[in-house]
N, C-alpha and C positions, 0 to 999 in steps of 0.2 A: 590435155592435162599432163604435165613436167613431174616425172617422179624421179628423185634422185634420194637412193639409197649412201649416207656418209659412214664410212667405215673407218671406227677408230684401230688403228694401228694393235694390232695384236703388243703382248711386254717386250720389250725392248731386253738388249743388254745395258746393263748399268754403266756408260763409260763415255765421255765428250765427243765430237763431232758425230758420226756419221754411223750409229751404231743398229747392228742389226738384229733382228729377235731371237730371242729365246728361243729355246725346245716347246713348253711354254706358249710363247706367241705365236707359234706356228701351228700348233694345235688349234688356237682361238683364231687365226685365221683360216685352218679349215672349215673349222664350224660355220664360220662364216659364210663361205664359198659353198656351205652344202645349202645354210637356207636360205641363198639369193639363186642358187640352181635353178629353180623350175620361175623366177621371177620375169623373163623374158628379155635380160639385160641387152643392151643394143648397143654400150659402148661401156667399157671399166677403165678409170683413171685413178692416178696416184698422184703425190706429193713426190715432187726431182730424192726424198732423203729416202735413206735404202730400209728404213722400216715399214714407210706405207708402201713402198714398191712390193717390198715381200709380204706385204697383205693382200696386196693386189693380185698378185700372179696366180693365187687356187684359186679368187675368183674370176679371173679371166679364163684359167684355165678351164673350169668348170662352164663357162659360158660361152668357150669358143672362140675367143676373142683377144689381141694385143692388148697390153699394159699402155694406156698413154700419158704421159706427164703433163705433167701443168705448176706451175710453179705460184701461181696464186693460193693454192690450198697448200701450202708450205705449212711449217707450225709459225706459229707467233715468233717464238722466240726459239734458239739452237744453240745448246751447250758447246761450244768450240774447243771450249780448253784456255781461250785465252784471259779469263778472270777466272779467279774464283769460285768453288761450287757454293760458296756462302752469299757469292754478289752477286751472282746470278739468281739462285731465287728470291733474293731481296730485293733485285730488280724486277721479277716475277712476281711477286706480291703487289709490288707497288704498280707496275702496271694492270693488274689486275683491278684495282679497287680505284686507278686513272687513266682512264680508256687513251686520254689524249697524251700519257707519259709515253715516248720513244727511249724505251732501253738499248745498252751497247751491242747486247746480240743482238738486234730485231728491229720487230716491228711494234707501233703501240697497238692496239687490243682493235681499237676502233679501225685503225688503217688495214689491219690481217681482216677482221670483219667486214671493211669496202670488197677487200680483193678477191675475198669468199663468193660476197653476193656478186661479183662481175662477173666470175665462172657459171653460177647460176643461171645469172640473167641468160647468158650465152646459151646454155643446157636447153631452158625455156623457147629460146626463140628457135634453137632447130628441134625442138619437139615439135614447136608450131607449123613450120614450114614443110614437116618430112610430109612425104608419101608415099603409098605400098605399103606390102604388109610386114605389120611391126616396126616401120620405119620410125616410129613416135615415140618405140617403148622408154620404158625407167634407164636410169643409166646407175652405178655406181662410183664413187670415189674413197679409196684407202686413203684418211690422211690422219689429222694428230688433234689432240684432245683440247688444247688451247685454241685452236684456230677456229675447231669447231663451237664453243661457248661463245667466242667473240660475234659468230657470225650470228649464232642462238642472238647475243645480245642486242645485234641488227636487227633483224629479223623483228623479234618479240620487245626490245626495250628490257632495262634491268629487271625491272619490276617482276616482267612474267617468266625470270628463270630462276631455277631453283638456286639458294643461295649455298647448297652443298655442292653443287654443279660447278658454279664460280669456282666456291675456294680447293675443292678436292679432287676437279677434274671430271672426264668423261672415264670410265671404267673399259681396260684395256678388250680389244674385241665385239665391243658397243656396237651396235647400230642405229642411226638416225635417220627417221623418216620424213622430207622435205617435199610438197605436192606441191606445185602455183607457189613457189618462195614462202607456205609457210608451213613451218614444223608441224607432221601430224602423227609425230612418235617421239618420244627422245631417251635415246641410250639406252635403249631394248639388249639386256643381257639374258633372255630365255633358251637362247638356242644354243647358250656356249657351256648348257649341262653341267654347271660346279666348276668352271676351272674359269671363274673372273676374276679378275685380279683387280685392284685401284691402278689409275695412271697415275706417275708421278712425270712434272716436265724435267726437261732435260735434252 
């Protein structure tokens, strides 16, 4: 059995392309890293953008283990700076509520949520094959709040996600629990003791 803990990206700083967390999100990504500590993680991966790497690295570090990237759990979409912050999230809405829209940053909803589940599927199949001890364990991925609803919306289909999830995001520091490709937690904010914040994209 595939357990892959999804870690939303501790708060960001407020600013286009490539921005890195807060005071703030670095707090909620320790917390993170403390209650995935005794989890048994066997490999920790991040999104290539520097905020799920810096979520990544207390719980790598906590676990013994390299930061590896993967660019398929990228976010949906990445404020660059080159439109607009008004086109952008009106590009963000509108992909949101049309899986098959491809906006100017990105990806559409549905295509981020294939490239989710291929990382998964992949996860799955070397759980399957390993051997020795703890060869099988859970894995973690730091990535972004968008990409993660998309893949929910895979996964589950619109219907079975909550529709505040859709429209307001995964809450910064969230954990999502993912067993055999299907969700068996979503966006577990207990362990981050008072200091959650909302995602906002970007």
């Amino acid at each position: 059995m595939g357990i892959v803990y999804v870690v939303q990206h501790g708060e960001k700083e407020r600013a286009p392309g490539d921005p890195g967390l807060t005071a703030r999100g670095r707090e909620q990504a320790a917390l993170a890293a403390q209650w995935l500590r005794d989890k048994g993680l066997r490999a920790v991966y991040a999104s290539p953008q520097l905020r799920a790497r810096e979520t990544a690295a207390p719980v790598a570090a906590a676990a013994g283990l390299p930061v590896l990237v993967d660019a398929r759990v990228r976010e949906r979409m990445n404020w660059d700076g080159s439109v607009s912050a008004e086109a952008f999230f009106a590009d963000w809405v509108r992909a949101s509520a049309d899986r098959d829209f491809t906006p100017v940053c990105g990806d559409s909803s549905r295509a981020a949520g294939a490239r989710f589940r291929e990382f998964l599927v992949e996860r799955e199949a070397e759980s399957a094959a390993a051997t020795g001890a703890g060869a099988g364990g859970p894995v973690a991925v730091a990535c972004h709040g968008g990409v993660t609803v998309d893949l929910l919306r895979t996964l589950l289909g619109d219907a079975a996600v909550p529709e505040e999830l859709i429209r307001e995001g995964v809450p910064s520091g969230a954990i999502t629990v993912i067993q055999d490709l299907r969700p068996t937690a979503i966006a577990l904010t207990g362990h981050l003791a008072g200091l959650e914040t909302d995602h906002r994209p970007g």
